[in-house]
FIKEVEX-984571 format. One record per residue (C-alpha): x, z, y; residue in one letter. Coordinates in steps of 0.5 Angstrom, whole numbers, plus 500, padded with zeros to 3 digits. Example, Ala and Ser with C-alpha at 12.3 -4.5 7.8 and 13.67 -1.06 7.14 Angstrom:
% residues 2
525516491a
527514498s
This chain:
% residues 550
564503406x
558508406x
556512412x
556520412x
549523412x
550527418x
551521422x
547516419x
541522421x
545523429x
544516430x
536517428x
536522432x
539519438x
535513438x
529517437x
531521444x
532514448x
526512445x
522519447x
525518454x
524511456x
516513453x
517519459x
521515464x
514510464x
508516463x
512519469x
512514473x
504513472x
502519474x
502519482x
496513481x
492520479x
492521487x
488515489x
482514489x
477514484x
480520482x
482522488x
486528487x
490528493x
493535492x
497532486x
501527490x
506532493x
509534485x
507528482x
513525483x
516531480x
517530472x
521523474x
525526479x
528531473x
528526468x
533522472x
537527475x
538530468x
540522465x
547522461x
549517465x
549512471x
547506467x
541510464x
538513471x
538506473x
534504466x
529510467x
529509474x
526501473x
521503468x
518509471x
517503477x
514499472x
510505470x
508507477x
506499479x
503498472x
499504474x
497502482x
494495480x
492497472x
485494475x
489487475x
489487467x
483484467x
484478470x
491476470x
493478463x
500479461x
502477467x
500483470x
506487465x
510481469x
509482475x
510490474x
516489470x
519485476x
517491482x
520496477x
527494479x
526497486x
526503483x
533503479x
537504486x
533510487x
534513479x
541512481x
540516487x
537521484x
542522479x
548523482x
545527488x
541532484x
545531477x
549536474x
550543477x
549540485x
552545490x
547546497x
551541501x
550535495x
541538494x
540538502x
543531502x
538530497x
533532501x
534527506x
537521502x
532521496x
525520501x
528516505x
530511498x
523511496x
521510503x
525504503x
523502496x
515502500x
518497505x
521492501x
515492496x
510491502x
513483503x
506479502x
509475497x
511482493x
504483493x
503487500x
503495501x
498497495x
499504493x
503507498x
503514497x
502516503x
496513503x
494518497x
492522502x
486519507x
482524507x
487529508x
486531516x
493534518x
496528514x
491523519x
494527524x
501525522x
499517521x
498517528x
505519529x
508515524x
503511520x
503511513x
510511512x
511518516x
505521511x
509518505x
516520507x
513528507x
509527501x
516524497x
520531501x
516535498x
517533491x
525533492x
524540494x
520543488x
524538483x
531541487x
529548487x
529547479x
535543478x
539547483x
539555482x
545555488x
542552493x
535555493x
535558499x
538552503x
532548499x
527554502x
529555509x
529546510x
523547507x
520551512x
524548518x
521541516x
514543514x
514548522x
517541525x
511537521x
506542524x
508541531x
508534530x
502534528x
498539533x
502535538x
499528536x
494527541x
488526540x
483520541x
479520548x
471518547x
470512551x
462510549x
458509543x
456502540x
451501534x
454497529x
450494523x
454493516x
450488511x
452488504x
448483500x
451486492x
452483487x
449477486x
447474479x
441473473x
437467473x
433464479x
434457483x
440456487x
448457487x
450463488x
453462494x
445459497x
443466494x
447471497x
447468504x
439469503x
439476502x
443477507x
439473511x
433478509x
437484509x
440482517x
432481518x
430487517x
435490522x
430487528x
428493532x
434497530x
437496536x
444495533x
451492538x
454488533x
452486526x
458484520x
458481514x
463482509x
468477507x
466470503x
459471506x
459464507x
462459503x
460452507x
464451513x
459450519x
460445522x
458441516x
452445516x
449445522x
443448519x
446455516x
449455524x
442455526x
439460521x
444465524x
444463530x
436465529x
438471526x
442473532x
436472537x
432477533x
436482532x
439481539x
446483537x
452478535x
454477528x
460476525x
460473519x
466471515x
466462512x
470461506x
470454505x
474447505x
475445514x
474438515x
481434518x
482435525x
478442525x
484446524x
486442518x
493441515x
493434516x
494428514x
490427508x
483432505x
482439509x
484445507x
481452505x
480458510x
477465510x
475465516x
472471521x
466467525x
463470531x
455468532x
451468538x
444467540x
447459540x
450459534x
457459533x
461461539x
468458538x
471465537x
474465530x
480468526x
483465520x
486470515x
494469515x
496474509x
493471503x
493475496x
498473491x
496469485x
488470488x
488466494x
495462493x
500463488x
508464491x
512460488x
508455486x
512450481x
515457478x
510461477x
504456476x
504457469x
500464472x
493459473x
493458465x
494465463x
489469467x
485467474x
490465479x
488461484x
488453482x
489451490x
493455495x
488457501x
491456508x
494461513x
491463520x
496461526x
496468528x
491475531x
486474534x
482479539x
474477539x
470479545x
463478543x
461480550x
454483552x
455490552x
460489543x
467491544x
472487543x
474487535x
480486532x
477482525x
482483518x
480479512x
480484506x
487484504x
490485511x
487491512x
493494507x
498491513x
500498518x
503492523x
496488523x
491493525x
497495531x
498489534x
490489534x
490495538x
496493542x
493487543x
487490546x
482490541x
476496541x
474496534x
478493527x
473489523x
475489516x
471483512x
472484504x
470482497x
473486491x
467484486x
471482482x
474487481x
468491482x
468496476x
474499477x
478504482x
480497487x
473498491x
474505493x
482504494x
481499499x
476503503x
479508504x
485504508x
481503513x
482511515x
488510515x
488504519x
484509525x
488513524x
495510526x
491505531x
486511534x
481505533x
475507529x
475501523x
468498520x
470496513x
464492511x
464488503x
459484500x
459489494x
461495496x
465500498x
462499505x
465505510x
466506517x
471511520x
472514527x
479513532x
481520528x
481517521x
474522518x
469517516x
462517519x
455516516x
456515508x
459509505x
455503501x
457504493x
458499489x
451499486x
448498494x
445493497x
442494504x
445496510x
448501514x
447503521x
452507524x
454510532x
461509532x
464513538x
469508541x
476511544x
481509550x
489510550x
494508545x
496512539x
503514538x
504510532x
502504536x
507505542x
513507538x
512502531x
514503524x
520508526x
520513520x
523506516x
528505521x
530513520x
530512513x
535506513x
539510517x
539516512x
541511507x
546508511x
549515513x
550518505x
552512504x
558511508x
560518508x
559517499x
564511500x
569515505x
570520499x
571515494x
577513498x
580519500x
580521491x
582514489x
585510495x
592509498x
590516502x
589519496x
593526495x
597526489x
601531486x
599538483x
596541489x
591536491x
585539493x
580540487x
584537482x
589541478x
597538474x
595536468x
601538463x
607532461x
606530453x
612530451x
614526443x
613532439x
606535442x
600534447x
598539452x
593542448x
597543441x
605544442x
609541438x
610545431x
C-alpha cells in the first residue's frame, strides 16, 4: 500500500512543527536568565516571560502545553545554573530536566486560561491565577534539597529602588509575583482583543496599589555607624612553597596587617579562609589572635575543616566536616561559632546519596557529605561591633534565614562566601547581588565578603555602599555602614505573598471543579434548553444531521 503524497509530506510538515515548537518552548523559557546579573538586564524581566506565555496558550492540546511547559522549565533552569556545566557535566541536563517538571502544571494553567478566544471573566482569572502558579513553582523549587531559591525572578531586580521597596514588604516573593503580573498582562492584551480593557484597567489598579505600598513601606531608621573591613585574598595559585590553604591564610594574614590604623569595628573574612579546625591548630588561633590585637577589632573568620570527636562532631567514630563562621578576639577564639545548616546540593553533600552518587564520578560532586549546623546563631562581638547575623555562602539565597536573624536580633548580616570555582562565570556577580536583597526584606545592611570576589556591602534600604571588590581583587575594602533599628514589613509578617498565591490557585481551582460538575455531574442540566448547549439533531437510519437522507 503506498502513502499518497500529500500525506506523506503533512506528516513532515507536522513533525517539523512539533520539532520547531519544542526548539521554542526550551529558547523561550531561557530567556528570562538575560535579566540577572551579569547581563543585568533588569527592564527584560517583565516581558521576558512573554514569548512562552503565548506559545502555551496557543498549544493544540492540554497534554502539549504540559510538554512545552516542562521544556521551557528546562530551559529556564538550564539557563539559571548554566554556570554549573563545568563541573557537573550531563548531570547538569539532569537535574534541569527533572526541575522542569514544575512547570507542566504551569503550562496547563496557561492554556486553559488564556487559550482559544478567552472572555474578560477567564483573562482576569488568568491575571491572578497564572502569577500566582509561578510564584508556587518558586516555592517548591527553593526546598534545599531542590537546589534552593537560585534564580528567583523577583531577584532580577536587586538594583531596582522601588522593586527594593516592595521586597521589604513581601521580600523577593512579593517582587516575583508583580514581575510574572505584568508578563500576563502584556501576553493577555495579545491573546485576548475582548478582554483589553478589563486587562488595562486591573493593570493600572494593580500597578497604583503597588505604588502605595511601595511609598507606604517604611523606611529604615539610622542607628550608628560602624566600620567594617572585608578581606579578599584572590585567587591563590602558581608556584611557591606551601599548600594552597597555607597560602591564602597567609595573604590574608598581610592583607588584615595592613588594616592596623585603620580604625576598623569588624574585620571578616570569606568562607573556607581557614581550612584546619582551631583547636587542632593552636598556632593559627594565635596568629589570629595577634591580628585582632593590632588592628584593634574582631575578626570573623570562617574554618572549613574536619572537627575532632567530642567538639561538635557526630559521634561515635571520626569527626565530621563543618563550615564554620568563627569570631576572634584578642584572645583568640571566642567560643562564639555558627556552623552552616543548609548545604550545597551535590557540592558539599549529594541528596540521596545511594541514589544519586553516581554524580561523584560524572563531575565534581562532594566525595563525603559535610555536616549541619544546630541551628541560627546570633554573635555579639561586643566592644563597640554589632551584633552579626553570620550566613554561610549558599544560605544568603534563603529569605526566611537572614529573617529569622533580624528577628533574632542581629544588627548586621554576614554573609562568608566562595564562588572560585565558578569564578569566570556570571555565579559571582549573582550571588552578590542577593545580598540587596536580603537588606532589603530585613531593613539590615549585609556585608557580603569572598575569598575571590564579588565582595559587596549594601544599606538596610538595599542600595550597595562603596564599590564592590571584583573578581581580579585582592585586597581589602573599608566601609562606613549605617546601622538601622525597627523591623521591616517582611520580617514582622513573613512569606505572606506565597500564602495569597496558594490561596488564589486553591479559589480557581474549586471554582474550575464546581463548573466541571454542574456541565457533567448528576446536576447536570439536560435537554435542548441547557444553557450554553444547543439540541443536537436525532440521526435517523436513512440520513444524518448534516445530510438527510437522499
Amino acid at each position: 500500500m503506498r502513502i499518497p503524497v500529500a500525506a506523506r509530506r503533512g506528516a513532515r510538515w507536522c513533525v517539523t512543527a512539533r520539532s520547531g515548537r519544542a526548539l521554542s518552548a526550551v529558547g523561550c523559557g531561557a530567556l528570562p536568565v538575560l535579566a540577572f546579573p551579569a547581563p543585568s538586564l533588569w527592564w527584560f524581566a517583565p516581558v521576558a516571560l512573554v514569548p512562552w506565555i503565548l506559545l502555551l496558550a496557543s498549544a493544540p492540546t492540554a497534554r502539549r502545553a504540559a510538554y512545552e511547559g516542562w521544556l521551557g522549565g528546562l530551559g529556564f533552569v538550564l539557563a539559571v545554573h548554566h554556570w554549573l556545566i563545568p563541573n557537573l557535566h550531563v548531570f547538569t541536563l539532569v537535574l534541569a530536566a527533572l526541575l522542569g517538571v514544575l512547570w507542566a502544571p504551569w503550562g496547563l494553567l496557561v492554556r486553559a486560561l488564556l487559550g482559544g478566544d478567552p472572555s474578560p471573566g477567564r483573562t482576569l482569572a488568568a491575571l491572578a491565577a497564572v502569577p500566582s502558579g509561578w510564584l508556587v513553582i518558586e516555592r517548591i523549587r527553593s526546598w534545599e534539597g531542590l537546589g534552593g531559591p537560585w534564580g528567583l525572578l523577583g531577584a532580577s531586580q536587586w538594583e531596582v529602588g522601588p522593586a527594593l521597596r516592595l521586597a521589604s514588604v513581601g521580600a523577593v516573593w512579593l517582587v516575583s509575583l508583580l514581575v510574572v503580573l505584568v508578563n500576563t498582562a502584556v501576553a493577555a492584551l495579545i491573546v485576548a482583543p475582548r478582554a483589553r480593557t478589563a486587562v488595562l484597567t486591573a493593570g493600572l489598579g494593580c500597578a497604583l496599589t503597588a505604588a502605595a505600598v511601595g511609598y507606604a513601606a517604611p523606611e529604615p531608621r539610622e542607628a550608628g555607624r560602624v566600620r567594617i573591613a572585608v578581606v579578599q585574598p584572590g585567587v591563590i595559585g602558581g608556584p611557591g612553597a606551601g599548600l594552597p590553604a597555607e597560602r591564602r591564610f597567609a595573604r590574608e594574614e598581610e592583607l588584615t596587617r595592613g588594616l592596623v590604623g585603620r580604625e576598623v569595628d569588624l574585620v571578616v573574612w570569606g568562607e573556607s579562609g581557614i581550612g584546619a579546625d582551631l583547636a587542632e591548630r593552636p598556632d593559627l588561633a594565635e596568629r589570629l589572635a595577634a591580628l585582632s590585637r593590632a588592628v584593634g577589632a574582631p575578626l570573623l573568620v570562617n574554618v572549613d575543616a574536619r572537627r575532632p570527636s567530642g567538639q561538635g562532631a557526630r559521634p561515635p567514630g571520626e569527626g565530621a566536616i563543618f563550615k564554620s563562621s568563627v569570631l576572634i578576639g584578642t584572645h583568640g577564639p571566642t567560643g562564639d561559632r555558627y556552623d552552616k545548616m543548609r548545604l550545597v546540593p551535590f557540592g558539599e553533600y549529594v541528596p540521596a546519596r545511594g541514589l544519586l552518587g553516581w554524580a561523584t564520578s560524572v563531575g565534581r560532586a562532594a566525595d563525603e557529605d559535610r555536616a549541619r549546623g544546630a541551628g541560627p546563631v546570633v554573635l555579639a562581638p561586643g566592644g563597640g561591633a554589632p551584633r552579626l547575623g553570620p550566613l554561610v555562602c549558599f544560605e544568603s539565597a534563603f529569605p526566611d534565614m537572614s529573617r529569622h536573624l533580624a528577628r533574632a536580633g542581629a544588627e548586621l548580616l554576614v554573609v562568608q562566601s566562595a564562588t572560585s570555582t565558578f569564578q569566570d562565570s556570571w555565579a559571582p556577580a549573582q550571588h552578590a547581588s542577593l545580598a540587596a536583597l536580603r537588606a532589603a526584606e530585613t531593613g539590615r545592611p549585609v556585608v557580603h565578603a569572598t575569598l575571590t570576589g564579588v565582595s559587596a556591602v549594601y544599606g538596610a534600604g538595599g542600595a550597595r555602599i562603596g564599590p564592590a571588590l571584583s573578581t581580579r581583587t585582592s585586597g581589602t575594602g573599608i566601609y562606613d555602614v549605617p546601622l538601622a533599628r525597627g523591623s521591616s514589613p517582611y520580617a514582622r509578617s513573613g512569606d505572606w505573598p506565597v500564602h495569597a498565591a496558594l490561596t488564589v490557585l486553591a479559589v480557581v481551582c474549586a471554582v474550575a471543579g464546581a463548573r466541571s460538575l454542574r456541565r457533567s455531574g448528576p446536576f447536570a442540566p439536560t435537554g435542548p434548553t441547557a444553557p450554553g448547549r444547543s439540541a443536537r439533531p436525532a440521526r435517523t437510519a436513512r440520513g444524518s444531521a448534516e445530510r438527510p437522507g437522499r
